[in-house]
C-alpha positions as CSV (number, residue, x, y, z in Angstrom):
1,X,0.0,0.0,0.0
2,X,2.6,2.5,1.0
3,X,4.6,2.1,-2.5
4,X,1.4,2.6,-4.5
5,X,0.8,5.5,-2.4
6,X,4.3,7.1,-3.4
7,X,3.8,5.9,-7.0
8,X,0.4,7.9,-7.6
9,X,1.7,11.5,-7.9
10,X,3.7,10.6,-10.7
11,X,1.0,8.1,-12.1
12,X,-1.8,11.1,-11.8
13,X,0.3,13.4,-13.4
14,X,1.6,11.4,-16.5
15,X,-2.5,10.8,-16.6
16,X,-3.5,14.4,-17.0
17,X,-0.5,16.3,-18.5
18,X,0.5,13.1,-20.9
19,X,-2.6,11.1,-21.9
20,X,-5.3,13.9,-20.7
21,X,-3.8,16.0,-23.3
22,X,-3.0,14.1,-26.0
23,X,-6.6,12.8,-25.6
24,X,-8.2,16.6,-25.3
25,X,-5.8,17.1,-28.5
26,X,-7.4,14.3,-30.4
27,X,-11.2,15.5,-29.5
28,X,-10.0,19.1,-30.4
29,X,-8.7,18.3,-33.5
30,X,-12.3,16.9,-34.4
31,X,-13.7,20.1,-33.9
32,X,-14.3,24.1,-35.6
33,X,-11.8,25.3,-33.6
34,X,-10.1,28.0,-35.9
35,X,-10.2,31.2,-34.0
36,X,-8.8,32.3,-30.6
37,X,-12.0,31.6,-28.9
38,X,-12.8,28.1,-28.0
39,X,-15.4,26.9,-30.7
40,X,-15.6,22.7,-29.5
41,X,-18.8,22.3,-32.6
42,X,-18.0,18.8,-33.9
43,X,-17.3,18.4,-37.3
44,X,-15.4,14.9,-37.3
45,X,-12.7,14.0,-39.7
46,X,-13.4,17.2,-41.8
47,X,-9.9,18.7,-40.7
48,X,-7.9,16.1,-41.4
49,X,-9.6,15.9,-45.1
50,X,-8.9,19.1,-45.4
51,X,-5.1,19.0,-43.9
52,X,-4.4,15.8,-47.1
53,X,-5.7,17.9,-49.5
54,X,-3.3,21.0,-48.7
55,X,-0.2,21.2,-50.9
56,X,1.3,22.3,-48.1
57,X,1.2,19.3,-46.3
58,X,1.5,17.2,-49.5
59,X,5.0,18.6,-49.5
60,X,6.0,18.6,-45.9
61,X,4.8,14.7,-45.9
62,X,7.5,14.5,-48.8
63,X,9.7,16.5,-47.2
64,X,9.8,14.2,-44.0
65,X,10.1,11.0,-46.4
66,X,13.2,12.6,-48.1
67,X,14.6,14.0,-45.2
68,X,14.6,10.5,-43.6
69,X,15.8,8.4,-45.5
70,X,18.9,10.6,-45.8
71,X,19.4,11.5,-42.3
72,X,19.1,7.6,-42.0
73,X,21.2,6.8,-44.5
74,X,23.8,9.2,-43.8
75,X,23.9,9.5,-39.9
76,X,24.1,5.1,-39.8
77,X,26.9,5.3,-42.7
78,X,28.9,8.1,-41.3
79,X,29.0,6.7,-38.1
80,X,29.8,2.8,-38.5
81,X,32.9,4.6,-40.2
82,X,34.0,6.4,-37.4
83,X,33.1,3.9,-35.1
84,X,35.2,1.3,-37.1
85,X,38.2,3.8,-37.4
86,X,38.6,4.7,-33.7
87,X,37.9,0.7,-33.0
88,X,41.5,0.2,-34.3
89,X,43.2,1.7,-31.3
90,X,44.3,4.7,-33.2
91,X,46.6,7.1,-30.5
92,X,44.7,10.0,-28.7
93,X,41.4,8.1,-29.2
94,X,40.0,9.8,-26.6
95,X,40.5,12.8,-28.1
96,X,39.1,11.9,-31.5
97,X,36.1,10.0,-29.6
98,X,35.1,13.1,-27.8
99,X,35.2,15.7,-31.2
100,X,33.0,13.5,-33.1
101,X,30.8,13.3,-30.2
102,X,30.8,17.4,-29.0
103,X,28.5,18.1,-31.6
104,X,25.7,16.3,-29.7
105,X,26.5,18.6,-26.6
106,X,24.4,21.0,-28.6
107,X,20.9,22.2,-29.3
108,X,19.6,21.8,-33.0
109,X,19.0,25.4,-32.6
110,X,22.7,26.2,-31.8
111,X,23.4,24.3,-34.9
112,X,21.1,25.5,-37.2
113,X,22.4,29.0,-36.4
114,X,25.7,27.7,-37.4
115,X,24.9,25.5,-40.1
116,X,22.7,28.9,-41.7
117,X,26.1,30.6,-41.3
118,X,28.3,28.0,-43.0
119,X,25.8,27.3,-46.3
120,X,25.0,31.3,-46.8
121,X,25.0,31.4,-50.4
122,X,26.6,34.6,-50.4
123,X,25.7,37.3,-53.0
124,X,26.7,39.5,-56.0
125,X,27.5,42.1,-54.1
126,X,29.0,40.0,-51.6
127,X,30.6,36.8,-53.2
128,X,30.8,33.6,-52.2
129,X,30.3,32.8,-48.2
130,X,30.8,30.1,-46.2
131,X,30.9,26.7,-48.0
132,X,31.4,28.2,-50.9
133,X,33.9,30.6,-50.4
134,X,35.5,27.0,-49.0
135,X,35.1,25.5,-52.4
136,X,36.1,28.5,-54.6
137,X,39.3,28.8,-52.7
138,X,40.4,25.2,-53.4
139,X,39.3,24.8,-57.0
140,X,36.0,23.3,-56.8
141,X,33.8,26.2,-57.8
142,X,31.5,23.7,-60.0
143,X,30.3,22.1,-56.7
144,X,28.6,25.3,-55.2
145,X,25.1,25.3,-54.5
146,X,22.1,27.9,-53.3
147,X,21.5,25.3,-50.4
148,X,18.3,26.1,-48.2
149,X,17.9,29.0,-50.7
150,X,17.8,26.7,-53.8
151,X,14.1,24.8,-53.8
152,X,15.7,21.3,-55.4
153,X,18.4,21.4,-52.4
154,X,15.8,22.8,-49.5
155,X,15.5,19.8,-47.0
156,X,18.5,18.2,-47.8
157,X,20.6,21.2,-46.5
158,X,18.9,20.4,-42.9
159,X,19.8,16.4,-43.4
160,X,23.6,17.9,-43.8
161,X,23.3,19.9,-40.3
162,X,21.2,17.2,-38.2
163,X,23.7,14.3,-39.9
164,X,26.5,16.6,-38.2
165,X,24.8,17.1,-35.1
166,X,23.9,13.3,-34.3
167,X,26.6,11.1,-36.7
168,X,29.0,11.0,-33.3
169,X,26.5,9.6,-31.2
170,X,25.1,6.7,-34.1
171,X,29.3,6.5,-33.7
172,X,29.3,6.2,-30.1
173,X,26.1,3.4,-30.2
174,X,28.2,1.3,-32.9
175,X,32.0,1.9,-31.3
176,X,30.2,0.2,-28.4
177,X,29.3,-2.8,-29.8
178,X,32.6,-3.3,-31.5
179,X,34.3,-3.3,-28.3
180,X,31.4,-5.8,-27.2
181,X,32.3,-8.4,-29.9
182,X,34.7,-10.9,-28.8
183,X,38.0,-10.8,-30.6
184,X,38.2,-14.3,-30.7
185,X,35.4,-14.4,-33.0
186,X,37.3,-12.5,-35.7
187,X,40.5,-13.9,-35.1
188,X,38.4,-17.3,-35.8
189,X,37.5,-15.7,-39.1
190,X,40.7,-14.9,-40.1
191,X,42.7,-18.3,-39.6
192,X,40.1,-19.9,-42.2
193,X,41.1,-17.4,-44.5
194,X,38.6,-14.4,-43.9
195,X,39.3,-11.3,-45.5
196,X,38.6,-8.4,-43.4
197,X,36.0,-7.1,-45.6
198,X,34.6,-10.8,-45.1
199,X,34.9,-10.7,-41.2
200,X,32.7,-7.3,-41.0
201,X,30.1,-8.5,-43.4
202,X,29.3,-11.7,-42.6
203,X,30.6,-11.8,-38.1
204,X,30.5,-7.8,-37.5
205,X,28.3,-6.4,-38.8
206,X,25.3,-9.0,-38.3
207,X,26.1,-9.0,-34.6
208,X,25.5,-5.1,-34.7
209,X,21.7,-4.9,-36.1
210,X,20.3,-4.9,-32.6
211,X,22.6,-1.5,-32.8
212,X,21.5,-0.5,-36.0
213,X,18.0,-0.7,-35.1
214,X,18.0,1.2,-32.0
215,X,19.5,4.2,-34.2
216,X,16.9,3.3,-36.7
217,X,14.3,4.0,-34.0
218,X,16.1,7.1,-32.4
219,X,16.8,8.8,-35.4
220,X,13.8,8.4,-37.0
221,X,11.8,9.6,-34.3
222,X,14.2,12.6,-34.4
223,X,13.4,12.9,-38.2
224,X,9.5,13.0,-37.6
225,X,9.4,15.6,-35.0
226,X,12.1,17.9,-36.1
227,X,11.7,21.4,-35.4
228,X,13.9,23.4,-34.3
229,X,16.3,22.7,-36.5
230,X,14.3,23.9,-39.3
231,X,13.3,27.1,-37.7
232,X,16.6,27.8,-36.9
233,X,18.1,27.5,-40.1
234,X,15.6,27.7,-42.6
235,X,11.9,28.3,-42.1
236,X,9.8,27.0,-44.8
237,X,11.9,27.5,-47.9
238,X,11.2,28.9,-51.0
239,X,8.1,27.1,-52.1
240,X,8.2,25.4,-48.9
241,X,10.8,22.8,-49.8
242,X,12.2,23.2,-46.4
243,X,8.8,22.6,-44.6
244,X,7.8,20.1,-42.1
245,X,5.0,19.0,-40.4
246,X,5.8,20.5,-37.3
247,X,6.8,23.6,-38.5
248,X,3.6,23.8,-40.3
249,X,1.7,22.7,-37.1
250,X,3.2,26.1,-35.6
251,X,2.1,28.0,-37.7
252,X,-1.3,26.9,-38.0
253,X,-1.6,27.0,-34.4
254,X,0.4,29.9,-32.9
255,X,0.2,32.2,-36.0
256,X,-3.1,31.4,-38.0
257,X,-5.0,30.7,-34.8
258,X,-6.5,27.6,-36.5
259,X,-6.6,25.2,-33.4
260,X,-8.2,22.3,-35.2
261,X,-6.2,21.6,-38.3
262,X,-3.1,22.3,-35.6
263,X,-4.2,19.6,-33.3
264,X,-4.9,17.3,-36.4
265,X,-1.5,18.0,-37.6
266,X,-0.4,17.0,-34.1
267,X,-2.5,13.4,-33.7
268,X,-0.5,13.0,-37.0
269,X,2.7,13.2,-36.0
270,X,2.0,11.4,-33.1
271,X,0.5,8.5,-35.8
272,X,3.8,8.7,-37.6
273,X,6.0,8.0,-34.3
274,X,3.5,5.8,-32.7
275,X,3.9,3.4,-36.1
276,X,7.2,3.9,-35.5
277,X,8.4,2.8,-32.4
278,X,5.1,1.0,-31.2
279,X,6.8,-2.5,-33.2
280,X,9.9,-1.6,-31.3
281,X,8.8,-1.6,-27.9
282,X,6.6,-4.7,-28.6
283,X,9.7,-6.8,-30.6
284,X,11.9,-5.4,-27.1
285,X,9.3,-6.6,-24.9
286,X,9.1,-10.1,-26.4
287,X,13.1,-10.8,-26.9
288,X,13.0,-9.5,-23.1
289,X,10.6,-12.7,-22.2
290,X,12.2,-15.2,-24.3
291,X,15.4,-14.6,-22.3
């Protein structure tokens, strides 16, 4: 009796300010709710007919899909590299280990401030900035781009900043496993004549996809939700090619006062991640029983 008693604050709270309001945003979003005064008429699914028919969203739902599969991609590449690098007891490791993983000491809107800096286009009057001035200076002038100001490039300018921001801790995830893996196992490998391409495709790396799919799971719920990152760096985009979901939520919201269509932005998003991690946490919980 006493431990449930000093369990139920925590339980009561989690209840109202967790699951009371993601249900009060679910009714909400089923309502006319598009001024500042509370208007709870019920209109059904009308909002979120409306929300897939907005080009808007159309393109923020790409948006998210491209941005991704390349922060994915990218972030899960980038760092099995490193990862494998430091793993071969390179001198001042510690050194190296803690600059890949300093980025991750800060905020996405730190480093979209930064990131905005570094891929500034520049201008006539100005020149090149930043990345390019980089590239102009050693030759490769062909390779500059508009970035976030150029619609074809839009999102993928944020994957470069987030894949920055977050590679050194995918490194950190996979450098830990490495050093998990018994070196007996490779060594094994090798005397039957194992190349070492051979041992990390077919002992390493399958031994690492618990790893791997952790990351999957983190990043990608990173990737749904992201933010700040965006309105840090970008905003929208020209034509919106740097928009996402939650941005566009914001706006809605906060700036066009449209409570509804926010809140049915919202029970979206929180679809997207639910889809997403839900098979996790089951997949976790049933490996945790068979053991």
């Amino acid at each position: 009796m006493t431990s449930l008693l000093l369990i139920a604050p925590s339980v009561l709270a989690v209840a109202v300010f967790v699951y009371g309001f993601i249900g009060f945003t679910a009714f909400a979003s089923l309502t006319k709710w598009d001024a500042l005064a509370p208007d709870f008429t019920f209109v059904g699914l009308r909002n979120y007919v409306r929300l897939f028919e907005t080009v808007r969203f159309q393109i923020d739902l790409r948006n998210t899909v491209t941005f991704t599969g390349f922060f994915l991609v990218s972030c899960l590449s980038l760092g099995f590299l490193l990862a494998v690098l430091l793993d071969q007891r390179i001198r001042a490791e510690g050194v190296f280990r803690s600059i890949f993983l300093f980025p991750l000491a800060l905020s996405f809107i730190v480093t979209g401030v930064v990131w905005r800096w570094l891929l500034n286009p520049g201008s006539v009057q100005l020149g090149s900035t930043g990345i390019n001035l980089l590239l102009d200076r050693i030759g490769l002038g062909l390779l500059k781009s508009g970035w976030y100001t150029d619609p074809k490039f839009g999102i993928k300018a944020v994957v470069i900043a987030a894949t920055w921001q977050m590679s050194g801790y995918v490194m950190a995830m996979y450098l830990a496993g490495l050093r998990g893996i018994p070196e007996e196992l490779r060594e094994a490998a090798r005397v039957d004549g194992a190349s070492s391409f051979q041992v990390y495709r077919h002992i390493v790396v399958p031994l690492l996809n618990p790893i791997t799919l952790g990351a999957v799971i983190i990043l990608g719920h990173i990737s749904l939700k992201i933010f700040d990152l965006v309105v840090a760096m970008t905003g929208p985009g020209p034509g919106f090619s740097s928009d996402v979901p939650a941005f566009f939520m914001f706006d809605t919201t906060f700036r066009g006062n449209n409570f509804a269509q926010g809140a049915g932005i919202a029970i979206i998003l929180l679809v997207m991640i639910a889809v997403l991690i839900v098979p996790y946490l089951v997949y976790s919980l049933r490996t945790e029983t068979q053991r």
